[in-house]
gemmi code that builds the backbone of each chain (N, CA, C; Angstrom):
import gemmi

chains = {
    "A": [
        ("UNK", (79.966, 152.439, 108.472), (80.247, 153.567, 107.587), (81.103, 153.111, 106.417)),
        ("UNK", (80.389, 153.359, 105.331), (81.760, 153.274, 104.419), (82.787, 154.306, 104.081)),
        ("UNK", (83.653, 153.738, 103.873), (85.319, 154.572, 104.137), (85.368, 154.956, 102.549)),
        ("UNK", (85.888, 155.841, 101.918), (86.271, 156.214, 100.832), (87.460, 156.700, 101.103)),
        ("UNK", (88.485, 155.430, 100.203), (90.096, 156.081, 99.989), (90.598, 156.172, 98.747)),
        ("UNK", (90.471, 157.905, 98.528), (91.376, 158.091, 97.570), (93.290, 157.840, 97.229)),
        ("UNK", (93.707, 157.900, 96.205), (94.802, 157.903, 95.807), (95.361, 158.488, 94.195)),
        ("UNK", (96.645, 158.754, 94.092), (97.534, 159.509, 95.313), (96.977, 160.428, 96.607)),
        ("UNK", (97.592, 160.887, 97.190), (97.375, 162.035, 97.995), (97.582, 163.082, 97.308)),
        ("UNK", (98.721, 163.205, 96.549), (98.990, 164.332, 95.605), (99.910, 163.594, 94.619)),
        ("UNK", (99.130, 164.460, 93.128), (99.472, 163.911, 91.989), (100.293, 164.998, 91.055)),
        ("UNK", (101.399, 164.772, 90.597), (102.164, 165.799, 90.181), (102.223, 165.904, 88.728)),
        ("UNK", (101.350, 166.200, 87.842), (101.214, 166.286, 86.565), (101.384, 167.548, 85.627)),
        ("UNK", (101.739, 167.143, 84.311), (102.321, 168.758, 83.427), (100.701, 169.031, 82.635)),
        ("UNK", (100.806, 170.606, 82.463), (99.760, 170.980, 81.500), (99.960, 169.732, 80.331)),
        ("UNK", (98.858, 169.591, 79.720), (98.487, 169.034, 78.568), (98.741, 167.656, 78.869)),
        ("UNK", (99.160, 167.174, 79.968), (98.916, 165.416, 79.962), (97.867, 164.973, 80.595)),
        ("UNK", (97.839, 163.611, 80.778), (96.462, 163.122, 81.213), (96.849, 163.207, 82.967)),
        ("UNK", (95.526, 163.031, 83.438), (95.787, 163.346, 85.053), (94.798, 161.881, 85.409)),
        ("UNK", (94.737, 160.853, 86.375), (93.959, 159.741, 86.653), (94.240, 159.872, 87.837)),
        ("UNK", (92.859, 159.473, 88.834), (92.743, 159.941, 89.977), (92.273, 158.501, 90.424)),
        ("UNK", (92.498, 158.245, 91.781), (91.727, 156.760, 92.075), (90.443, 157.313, 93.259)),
        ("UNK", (89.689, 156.479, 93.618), (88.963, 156.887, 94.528), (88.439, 155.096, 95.077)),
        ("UNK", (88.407, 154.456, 96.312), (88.300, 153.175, 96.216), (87.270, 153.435, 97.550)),
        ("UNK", (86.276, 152.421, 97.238), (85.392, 152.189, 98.494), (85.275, 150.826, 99.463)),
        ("UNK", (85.205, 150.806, 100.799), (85.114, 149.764, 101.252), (84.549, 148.813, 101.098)),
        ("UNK", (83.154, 149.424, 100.805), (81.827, 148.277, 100.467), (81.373, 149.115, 98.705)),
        ("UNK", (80.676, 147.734, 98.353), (80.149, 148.065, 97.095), (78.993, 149.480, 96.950)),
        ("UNK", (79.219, 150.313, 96.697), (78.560, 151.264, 96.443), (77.553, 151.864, 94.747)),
        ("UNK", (77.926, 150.320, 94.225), (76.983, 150.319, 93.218), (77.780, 151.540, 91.843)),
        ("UNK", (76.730, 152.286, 91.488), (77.943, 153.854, 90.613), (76.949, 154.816, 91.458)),
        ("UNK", (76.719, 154.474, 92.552), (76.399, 155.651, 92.974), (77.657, 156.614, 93.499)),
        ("UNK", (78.377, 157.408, 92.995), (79.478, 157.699, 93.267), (79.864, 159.280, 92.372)),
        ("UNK", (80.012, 160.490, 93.044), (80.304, 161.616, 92.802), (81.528, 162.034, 92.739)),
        ("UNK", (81.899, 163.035, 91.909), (83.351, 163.605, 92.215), (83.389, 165.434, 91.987)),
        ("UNK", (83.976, 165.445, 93.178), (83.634, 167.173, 93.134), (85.404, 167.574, 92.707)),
        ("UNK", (85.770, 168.740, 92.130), (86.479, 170.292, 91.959), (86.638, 171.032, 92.981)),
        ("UNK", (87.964, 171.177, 94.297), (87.750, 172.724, 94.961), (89.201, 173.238, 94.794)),
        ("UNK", (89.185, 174.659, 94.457), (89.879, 175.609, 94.396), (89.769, 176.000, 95.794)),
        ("UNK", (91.461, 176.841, 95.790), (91.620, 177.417, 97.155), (90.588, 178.231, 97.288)),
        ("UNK", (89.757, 178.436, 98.590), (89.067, 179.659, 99.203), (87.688, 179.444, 98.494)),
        ("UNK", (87.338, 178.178, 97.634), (85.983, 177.980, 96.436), (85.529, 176.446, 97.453)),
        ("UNK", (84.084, 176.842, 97.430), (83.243, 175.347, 97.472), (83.684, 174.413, 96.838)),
        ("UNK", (83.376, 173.347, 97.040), (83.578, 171.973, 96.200), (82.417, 172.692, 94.548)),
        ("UNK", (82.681, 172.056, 93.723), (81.884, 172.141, 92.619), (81.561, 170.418, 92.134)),
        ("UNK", (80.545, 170.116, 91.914), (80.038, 169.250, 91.035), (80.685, 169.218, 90.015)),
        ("UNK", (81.090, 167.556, 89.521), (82.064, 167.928, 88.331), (80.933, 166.021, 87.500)),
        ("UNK", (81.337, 164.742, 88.375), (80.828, 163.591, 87.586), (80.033, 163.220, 89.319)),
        ("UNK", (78.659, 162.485, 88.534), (77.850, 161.828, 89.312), (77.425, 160.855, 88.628)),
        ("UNK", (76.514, 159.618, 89.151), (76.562, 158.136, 88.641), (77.319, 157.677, 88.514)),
        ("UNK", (78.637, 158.093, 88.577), (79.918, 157.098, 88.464), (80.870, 157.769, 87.101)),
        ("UNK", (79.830, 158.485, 86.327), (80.335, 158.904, 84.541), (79.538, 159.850, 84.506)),
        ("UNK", (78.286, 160.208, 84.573), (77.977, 161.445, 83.923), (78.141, 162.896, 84.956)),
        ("UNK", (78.402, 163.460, 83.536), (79.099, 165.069, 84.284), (77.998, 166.033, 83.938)),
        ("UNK", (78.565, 166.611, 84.963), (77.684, 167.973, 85.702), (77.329, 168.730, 84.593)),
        ("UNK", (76.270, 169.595, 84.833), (76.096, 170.792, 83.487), (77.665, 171.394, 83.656)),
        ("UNK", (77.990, 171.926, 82.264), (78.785, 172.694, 82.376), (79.671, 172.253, 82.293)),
        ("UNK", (80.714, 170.684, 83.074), (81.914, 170.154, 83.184), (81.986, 170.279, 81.497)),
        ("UNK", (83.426, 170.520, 80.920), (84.526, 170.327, 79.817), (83.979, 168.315, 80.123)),
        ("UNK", (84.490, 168.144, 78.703), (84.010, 166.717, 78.047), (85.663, 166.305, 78.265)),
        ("UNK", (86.631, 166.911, 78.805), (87.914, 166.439, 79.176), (87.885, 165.578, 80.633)),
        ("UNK", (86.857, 165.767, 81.431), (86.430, 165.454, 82.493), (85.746, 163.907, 82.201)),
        ("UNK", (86.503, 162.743, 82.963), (85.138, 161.878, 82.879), (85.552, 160.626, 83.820)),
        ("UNK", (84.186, 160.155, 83.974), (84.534, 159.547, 85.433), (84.224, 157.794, 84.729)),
        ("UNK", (84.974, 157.205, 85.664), (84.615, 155.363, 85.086), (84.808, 154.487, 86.711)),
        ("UNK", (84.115, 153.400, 86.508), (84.332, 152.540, 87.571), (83.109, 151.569, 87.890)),
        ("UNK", (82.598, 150.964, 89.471), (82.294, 150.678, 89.476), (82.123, 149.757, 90.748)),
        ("UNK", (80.783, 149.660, 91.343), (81.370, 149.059, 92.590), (81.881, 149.123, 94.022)),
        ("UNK", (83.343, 149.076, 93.737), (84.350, 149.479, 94.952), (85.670, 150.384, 94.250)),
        ("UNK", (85.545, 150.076, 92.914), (86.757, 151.141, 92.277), (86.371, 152.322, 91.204)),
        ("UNK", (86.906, 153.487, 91.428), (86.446, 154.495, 90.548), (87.325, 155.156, 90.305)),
        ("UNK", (87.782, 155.760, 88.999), (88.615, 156.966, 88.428), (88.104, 157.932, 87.702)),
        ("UNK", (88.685, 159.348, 88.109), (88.485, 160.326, 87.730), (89.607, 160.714, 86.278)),
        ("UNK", (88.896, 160.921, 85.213), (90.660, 161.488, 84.367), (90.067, 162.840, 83.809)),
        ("UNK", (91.028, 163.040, 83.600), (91.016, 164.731, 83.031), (92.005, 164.544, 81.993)),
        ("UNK", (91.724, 164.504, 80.962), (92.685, 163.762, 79.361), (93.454, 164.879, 78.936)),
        ("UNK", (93.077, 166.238, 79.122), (94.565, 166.841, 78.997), (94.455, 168.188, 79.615)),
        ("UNK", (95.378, 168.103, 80.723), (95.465, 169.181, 82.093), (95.518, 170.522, 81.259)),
        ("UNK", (94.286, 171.226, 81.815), (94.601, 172.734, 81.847), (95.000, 173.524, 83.048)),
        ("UNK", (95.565, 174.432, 82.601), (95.867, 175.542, 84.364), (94.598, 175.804, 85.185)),
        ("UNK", (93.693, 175.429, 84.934), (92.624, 175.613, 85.657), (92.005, 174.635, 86.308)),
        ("UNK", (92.377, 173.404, 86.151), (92.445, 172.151, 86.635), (93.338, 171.841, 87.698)),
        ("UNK", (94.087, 172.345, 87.730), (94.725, 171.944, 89.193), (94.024, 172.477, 90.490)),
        ("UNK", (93.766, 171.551, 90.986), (92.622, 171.774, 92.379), (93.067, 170.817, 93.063)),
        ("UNK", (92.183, 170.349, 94.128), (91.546, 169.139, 95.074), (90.325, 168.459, 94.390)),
        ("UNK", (90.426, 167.239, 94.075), (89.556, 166.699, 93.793), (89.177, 165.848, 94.878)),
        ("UNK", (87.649, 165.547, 95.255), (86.814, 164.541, 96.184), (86.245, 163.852, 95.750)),
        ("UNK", (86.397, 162.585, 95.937), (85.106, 161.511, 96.093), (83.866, 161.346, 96.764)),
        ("UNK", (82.859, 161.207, 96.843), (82.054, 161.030, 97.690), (80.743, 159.583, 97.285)),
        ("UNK", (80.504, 158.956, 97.814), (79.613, 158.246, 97.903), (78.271, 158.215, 98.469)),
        ("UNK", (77.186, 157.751, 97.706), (75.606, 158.210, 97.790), (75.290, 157.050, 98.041)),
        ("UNK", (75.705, 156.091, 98.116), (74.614, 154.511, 98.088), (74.035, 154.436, 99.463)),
        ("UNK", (74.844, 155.017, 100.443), (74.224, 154.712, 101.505), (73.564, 155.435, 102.643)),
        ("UNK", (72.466, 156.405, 101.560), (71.621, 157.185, 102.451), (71.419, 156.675, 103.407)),
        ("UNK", (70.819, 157.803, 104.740), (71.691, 159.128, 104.739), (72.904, 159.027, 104.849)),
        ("UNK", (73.931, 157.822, 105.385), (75.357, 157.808, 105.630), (76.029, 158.239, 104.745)),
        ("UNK", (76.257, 159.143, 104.220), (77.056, 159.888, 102.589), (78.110, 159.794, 103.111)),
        ("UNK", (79.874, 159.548, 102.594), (81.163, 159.772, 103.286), (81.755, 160.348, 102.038)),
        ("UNK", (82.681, 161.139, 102.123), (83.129, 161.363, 101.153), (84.768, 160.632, 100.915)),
        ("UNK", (85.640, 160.979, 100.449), (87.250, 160.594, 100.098), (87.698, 161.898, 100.683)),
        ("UNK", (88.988, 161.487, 101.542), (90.067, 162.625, 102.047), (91.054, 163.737, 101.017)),
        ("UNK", (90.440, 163.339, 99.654), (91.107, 164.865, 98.594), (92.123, 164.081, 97.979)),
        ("UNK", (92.367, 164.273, 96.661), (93.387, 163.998, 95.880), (94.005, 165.367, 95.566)),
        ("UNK", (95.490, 166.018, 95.839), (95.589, 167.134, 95.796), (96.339, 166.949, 94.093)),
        ("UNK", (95.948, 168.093, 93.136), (96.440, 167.694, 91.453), (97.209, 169.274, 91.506)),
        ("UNK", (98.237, 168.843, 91.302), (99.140, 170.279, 91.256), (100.725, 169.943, 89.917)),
        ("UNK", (100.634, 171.596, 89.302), (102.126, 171.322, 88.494), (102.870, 170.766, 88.897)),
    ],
    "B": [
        ("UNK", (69.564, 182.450, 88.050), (70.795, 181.876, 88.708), (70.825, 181.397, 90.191)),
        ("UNK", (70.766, 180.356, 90.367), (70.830, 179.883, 91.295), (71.983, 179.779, 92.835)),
        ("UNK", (71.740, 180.758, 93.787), (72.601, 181.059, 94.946), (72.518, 180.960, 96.258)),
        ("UNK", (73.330, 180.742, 96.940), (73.372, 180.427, 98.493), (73.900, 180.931, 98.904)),
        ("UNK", (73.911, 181.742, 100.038), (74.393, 182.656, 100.964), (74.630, 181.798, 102.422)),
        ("UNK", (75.857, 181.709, 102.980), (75.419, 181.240, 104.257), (75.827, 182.604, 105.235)),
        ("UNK", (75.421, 182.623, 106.345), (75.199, 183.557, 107.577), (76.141, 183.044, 108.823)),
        ("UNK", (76.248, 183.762, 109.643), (76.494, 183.498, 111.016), (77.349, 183.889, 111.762)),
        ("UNK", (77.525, 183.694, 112.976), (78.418, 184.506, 114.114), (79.910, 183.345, 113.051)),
        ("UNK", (81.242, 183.762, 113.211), (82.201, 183.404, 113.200), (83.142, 183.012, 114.420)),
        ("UNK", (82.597, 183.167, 115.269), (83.174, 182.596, 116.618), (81.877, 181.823, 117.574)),
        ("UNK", (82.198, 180.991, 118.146), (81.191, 180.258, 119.095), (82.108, 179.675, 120.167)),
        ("UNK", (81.785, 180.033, 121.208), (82.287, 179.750, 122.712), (82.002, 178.132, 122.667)),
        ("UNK", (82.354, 177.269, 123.454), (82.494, 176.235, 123.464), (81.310, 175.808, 124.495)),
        ("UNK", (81.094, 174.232, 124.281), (79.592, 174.252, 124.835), (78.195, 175.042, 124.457)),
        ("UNK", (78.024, 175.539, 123.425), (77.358, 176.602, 123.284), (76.871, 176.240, 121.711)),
        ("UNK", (75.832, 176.789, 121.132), (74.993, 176.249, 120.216), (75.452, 177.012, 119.040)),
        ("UNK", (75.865, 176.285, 117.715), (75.726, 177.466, 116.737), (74.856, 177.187, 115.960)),
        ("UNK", (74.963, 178.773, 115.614), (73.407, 179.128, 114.616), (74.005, 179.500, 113.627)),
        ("UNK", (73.214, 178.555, 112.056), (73.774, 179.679, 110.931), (72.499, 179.569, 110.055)),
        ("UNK", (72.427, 180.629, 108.945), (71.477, 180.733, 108.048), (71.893, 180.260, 106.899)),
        ("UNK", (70.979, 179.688, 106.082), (71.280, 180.223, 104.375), (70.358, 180.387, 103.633)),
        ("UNK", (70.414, 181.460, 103.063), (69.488, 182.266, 101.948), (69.545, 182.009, 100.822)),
        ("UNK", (68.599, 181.501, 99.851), (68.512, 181.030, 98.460), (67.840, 182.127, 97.841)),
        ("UNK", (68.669, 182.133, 96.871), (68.161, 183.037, 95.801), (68.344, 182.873, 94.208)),
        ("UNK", (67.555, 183.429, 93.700), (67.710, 182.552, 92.242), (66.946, 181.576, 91.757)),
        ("UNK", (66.396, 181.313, 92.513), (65.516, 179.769, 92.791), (64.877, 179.534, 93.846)),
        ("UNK", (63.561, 178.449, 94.056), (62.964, 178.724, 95.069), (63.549, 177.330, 95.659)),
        ("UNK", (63.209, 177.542, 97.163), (63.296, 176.608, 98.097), (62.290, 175.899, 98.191)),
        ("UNK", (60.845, 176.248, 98.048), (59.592, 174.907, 97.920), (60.074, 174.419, 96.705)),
        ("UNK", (61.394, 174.364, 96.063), (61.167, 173.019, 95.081), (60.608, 171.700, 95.482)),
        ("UNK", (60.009, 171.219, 94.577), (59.742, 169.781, 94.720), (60.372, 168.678, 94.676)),
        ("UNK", (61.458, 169.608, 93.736), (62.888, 167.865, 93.304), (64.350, 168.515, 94.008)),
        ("UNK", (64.253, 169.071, 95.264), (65.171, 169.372, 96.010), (64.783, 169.309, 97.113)),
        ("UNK", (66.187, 168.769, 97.935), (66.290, 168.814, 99.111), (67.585, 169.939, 99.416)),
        ("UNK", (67.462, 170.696, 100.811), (68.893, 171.139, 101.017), (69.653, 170.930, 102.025)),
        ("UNK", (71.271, 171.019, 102.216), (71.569, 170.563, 103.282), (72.916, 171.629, 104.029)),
        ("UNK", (73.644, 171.059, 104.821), (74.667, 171.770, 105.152), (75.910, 170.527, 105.084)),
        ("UNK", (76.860, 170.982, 105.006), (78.316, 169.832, 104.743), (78.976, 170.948, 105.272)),
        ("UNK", (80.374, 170.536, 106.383), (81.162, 171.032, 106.695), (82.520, 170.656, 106.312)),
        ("UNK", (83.499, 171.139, 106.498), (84.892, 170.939, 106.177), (85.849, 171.435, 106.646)),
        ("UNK", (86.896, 170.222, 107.114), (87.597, 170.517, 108.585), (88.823, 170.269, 108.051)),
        ("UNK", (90.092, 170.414, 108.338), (91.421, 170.016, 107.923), (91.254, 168.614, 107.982)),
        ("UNK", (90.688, 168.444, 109.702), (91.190, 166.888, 110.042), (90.384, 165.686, 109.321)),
        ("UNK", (89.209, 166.087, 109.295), (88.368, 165.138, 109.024), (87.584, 165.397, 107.503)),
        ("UNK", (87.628, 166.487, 106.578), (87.257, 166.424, 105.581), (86.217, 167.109, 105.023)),
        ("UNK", (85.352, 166.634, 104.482), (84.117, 167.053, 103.685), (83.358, 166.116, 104.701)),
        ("UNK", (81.962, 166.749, 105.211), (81.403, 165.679, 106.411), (79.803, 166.828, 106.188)),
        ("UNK", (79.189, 165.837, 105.357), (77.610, 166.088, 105.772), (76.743, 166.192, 106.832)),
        ("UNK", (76.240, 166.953, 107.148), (75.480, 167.264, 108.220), (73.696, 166.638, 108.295)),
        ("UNK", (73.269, 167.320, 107.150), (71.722, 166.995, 107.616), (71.154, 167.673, 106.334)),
        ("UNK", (69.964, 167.061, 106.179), (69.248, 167.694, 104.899), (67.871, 168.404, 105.000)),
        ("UNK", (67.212, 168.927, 104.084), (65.778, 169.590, 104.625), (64.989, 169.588, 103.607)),
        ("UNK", (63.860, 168.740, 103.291), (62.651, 169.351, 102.401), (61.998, 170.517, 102.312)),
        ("UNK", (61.279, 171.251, 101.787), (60.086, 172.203, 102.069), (59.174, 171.837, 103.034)),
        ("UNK", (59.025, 170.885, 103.126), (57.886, 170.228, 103.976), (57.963, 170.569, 105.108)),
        ("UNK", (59.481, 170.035, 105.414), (60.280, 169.885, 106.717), (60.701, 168.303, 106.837)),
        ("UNK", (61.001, 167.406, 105.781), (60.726, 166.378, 106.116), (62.952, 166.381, 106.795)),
        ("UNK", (63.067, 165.990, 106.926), (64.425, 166.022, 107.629), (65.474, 164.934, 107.553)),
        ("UNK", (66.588, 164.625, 107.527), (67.737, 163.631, 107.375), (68.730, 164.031, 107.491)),
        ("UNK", (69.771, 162.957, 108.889), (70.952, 163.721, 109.588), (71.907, 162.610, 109.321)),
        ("UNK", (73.199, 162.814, 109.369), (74.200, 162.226, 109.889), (74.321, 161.343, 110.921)),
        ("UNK", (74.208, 160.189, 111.217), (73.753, 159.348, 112.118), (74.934, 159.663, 113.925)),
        ("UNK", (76.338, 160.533, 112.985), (76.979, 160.736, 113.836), (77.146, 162.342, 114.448)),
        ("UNK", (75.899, 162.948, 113.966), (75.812, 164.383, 114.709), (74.226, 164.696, 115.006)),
        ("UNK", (73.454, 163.760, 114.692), (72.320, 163.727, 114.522), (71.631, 164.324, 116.087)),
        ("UNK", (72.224, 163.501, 117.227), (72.235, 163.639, 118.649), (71.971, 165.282, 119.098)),
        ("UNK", (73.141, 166.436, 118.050), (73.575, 167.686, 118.212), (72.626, 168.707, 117.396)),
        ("UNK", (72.595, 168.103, 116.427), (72.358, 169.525, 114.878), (70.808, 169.219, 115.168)),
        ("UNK", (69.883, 170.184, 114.321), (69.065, 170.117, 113.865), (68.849, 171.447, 112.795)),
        ("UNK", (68.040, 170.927, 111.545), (68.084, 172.033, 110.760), (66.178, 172.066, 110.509)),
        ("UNK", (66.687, 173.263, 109.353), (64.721, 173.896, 110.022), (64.908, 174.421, 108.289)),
        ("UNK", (64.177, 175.352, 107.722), (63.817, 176.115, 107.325), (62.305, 177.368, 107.948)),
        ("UNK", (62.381, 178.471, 106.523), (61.363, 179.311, 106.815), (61.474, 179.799, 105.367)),
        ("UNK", (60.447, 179.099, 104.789), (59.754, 179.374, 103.507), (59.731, 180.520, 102.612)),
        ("UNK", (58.727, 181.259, 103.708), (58.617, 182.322, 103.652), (59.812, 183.616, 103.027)),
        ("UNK", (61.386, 183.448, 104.002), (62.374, 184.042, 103.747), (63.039, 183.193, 102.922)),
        ("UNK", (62.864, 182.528, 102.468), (63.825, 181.601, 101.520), (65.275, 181.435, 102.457)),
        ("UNK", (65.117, 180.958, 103.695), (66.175, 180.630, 104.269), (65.802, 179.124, 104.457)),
        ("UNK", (67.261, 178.501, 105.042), (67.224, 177.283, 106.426), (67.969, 177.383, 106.968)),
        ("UNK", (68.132, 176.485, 107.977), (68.953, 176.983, 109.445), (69.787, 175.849, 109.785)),
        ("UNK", (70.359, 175.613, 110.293), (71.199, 174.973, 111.122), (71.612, 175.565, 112.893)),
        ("UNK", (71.446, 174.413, 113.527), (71.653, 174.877, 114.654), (72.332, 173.287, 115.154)),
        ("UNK", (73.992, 173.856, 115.970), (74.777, 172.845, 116.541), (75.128, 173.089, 117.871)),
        ("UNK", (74.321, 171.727, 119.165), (74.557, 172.476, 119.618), (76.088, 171.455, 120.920)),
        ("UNK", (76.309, 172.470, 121.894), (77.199, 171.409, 122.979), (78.511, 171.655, 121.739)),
        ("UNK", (78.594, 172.332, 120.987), (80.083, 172.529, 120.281), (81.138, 172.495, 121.033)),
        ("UNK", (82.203, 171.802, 120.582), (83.750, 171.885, 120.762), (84.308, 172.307, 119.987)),
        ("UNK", (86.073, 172.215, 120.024), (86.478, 172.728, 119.168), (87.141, 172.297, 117.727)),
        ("UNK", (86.289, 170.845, 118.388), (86.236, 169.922, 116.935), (84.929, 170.146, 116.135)),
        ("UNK", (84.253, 171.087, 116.176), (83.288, 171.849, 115.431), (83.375, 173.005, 114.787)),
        ("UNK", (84.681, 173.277, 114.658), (85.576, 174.515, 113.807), (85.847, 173.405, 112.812)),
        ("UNK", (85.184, 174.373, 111.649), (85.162, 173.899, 110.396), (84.654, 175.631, 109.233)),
        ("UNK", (84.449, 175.264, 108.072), (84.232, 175.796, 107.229), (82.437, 175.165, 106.937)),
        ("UNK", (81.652, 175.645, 107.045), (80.686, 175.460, 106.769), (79.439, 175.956, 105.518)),
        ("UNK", (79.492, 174.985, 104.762), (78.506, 175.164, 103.370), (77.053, 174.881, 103.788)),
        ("UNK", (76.284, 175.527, 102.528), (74.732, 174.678, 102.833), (75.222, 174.688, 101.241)),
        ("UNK", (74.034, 174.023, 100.609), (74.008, 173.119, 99.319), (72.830, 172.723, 99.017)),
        ("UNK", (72.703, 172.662, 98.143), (71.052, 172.171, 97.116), (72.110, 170.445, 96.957)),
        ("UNK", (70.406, 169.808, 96.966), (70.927, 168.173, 96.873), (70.225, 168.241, 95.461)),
        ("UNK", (70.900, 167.268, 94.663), (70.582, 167.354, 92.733), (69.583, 167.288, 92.756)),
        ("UNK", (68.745, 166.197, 92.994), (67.495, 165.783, 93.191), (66.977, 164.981, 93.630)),
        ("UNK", (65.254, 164.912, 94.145), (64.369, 164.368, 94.572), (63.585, 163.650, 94.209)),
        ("UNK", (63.283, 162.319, 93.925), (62.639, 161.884, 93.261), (61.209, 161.182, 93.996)),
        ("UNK", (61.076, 161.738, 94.969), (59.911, 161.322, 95.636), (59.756, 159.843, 97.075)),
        ("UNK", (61.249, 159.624, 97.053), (61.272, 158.929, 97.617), (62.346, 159.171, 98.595)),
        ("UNK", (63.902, 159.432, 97.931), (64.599, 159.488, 99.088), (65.734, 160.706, 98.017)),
        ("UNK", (66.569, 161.595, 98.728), (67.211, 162.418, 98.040), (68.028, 161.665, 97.499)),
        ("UNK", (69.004, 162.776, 96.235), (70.149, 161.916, 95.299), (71.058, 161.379, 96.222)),
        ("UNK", (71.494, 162.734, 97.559), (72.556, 162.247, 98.350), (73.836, 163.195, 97.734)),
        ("UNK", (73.874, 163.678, 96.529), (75.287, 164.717, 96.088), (74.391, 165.907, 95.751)),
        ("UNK", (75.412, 166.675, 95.683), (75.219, 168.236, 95.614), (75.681, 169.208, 94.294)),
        ("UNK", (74.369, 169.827, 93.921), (75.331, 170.233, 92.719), (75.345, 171.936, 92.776)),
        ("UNK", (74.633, 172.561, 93.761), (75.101, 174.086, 94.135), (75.481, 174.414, 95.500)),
        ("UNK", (76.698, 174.625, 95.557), (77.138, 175.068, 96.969), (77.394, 176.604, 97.539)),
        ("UNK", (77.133, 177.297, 98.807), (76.969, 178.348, 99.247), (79.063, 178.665, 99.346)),
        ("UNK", (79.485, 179.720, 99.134), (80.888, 179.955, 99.339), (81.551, 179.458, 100.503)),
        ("UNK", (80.510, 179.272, 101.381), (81.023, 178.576, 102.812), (81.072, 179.866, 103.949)),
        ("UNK", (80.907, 179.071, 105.475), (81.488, 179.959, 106.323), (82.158, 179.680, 107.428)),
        ("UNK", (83.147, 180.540, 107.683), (84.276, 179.622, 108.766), (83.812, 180.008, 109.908)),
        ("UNK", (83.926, 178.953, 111.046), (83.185, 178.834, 112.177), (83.797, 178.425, 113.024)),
        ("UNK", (84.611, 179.111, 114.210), (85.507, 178.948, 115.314), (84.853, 178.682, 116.317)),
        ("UNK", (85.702, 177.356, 117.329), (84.878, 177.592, 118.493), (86.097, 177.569, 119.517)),
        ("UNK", (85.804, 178.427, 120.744), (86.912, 178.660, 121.224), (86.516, 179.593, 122.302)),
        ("UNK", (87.044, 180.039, 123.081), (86.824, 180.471, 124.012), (87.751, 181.990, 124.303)),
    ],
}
model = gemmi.Model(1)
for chain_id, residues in chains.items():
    chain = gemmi.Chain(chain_id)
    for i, (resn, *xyz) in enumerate(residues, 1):
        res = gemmi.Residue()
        res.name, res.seqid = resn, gemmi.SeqId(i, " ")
        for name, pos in zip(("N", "CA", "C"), xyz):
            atom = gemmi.Atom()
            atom.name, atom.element = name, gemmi.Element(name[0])
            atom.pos, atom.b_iso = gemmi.Position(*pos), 0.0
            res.add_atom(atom)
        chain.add_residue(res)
    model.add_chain(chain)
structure = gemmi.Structure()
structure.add_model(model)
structure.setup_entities()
């Protein structure tokens, strides 16, 4: 199985700065590599897939980079509506999908 | 607009099978460039995929619940199903179904880009 470990666990950032999220995989997973959005009591949402391109709909503040075994999520300047749980998840190794244990992004 | 409804008892006795639905609406389920699935989510253990479903019926599980679950559809109602069974109470989770992005004729994307609100699912006695 591959393991997906995110980092921080929780990231303590102000409106309007940048927010960078890590997400690291055991084995090379190529950019096959997703990152979901959940709000309390809300589904995960689709936010970047392939590693960089974002979901219909994601804000262009959203964008994903990496590669491999390392990936970051940034969000270039925090809105109040951005503070969530963000997930990693990995696709390379149908069906074995694993996701990352949550990066929690709070004021 | 594309939506998912999931269904089901909210409590399940232990040892004992759960059943849940989900209803698509907005969109059809014989898509061709979708697959759908269910993902659960537990405090302890996370975001944890379950199993996926073509129109066809063609099928793909979790290699580590695969033994338990099986999922189905019915066309017809624009549902699919999930059924888990021999539950514990490490099978209390929050449970989604989900459209997989797409299909390209060979094997699904593997991520999800519409998810059902979820439904919480106790097992317990």
């Amino acid at each position: 199985e591959i393991v997906m470990t995110q980092s921080p666990a929780t990231l303590s950032v102000s409106p309007g700065e940048r927010g960078t999220l890590s997400c690291r995989a055991s084995q090379n997973v190529s950019n096959n590599l997703a990152w979901y959005q959940q709000k309390p009591g809300q589904a995960p949402r689709l936010l970047i897939y392939g590693e960089s391109t974002r979901a219909s709909g994601i804000p262009a503040r959203f964008s994903g980079s990496g590669s491999e075994t390392e990936f970051t999520l940034t969000i270039s300047s925090l809105q109040s509506e951005d503070f969530a749980v963000y997930y990693c998840q990995q696709y390379h190794n149908w069906p074995a999908i694993t996701f990352g244990q949550g990066t929690r992004l709070e004021i | 607009q594309l939506q998912l409804q999931e269904s089901g008892p909210g409590l399940v006795r232990p040892s004992e099978t759960l059943s849940l639905t989900c209803t698509v609406s907005g969109g059809s389920i014989v898509s061709t460039t979708h697959y759908w699935g269910w993902i659960r989510q537990t405090p302890g253990k996370g975001l944890e995929w379950i199993a996926s479903i073509y129109h066809s019926g063609s099928t793909y599980y979790n290699p580590s619940l695969q033994s338990r679950a099986a999922i189905s559809l019915d066309t017809s109602k624009h549902q699919f199903f999930l059924r888990l069974r021999s539950v514990t109470a490490a099978d209390t989770a929050v449970y989604y179904c989900a459209r997989d992005n797409y299909y390209d004729g060979s094997v699904p994307s593997g991520f999800f880009d519409n998810w059902g609100h979820g439904t919480r699912v106790t097992v317990s006695s």
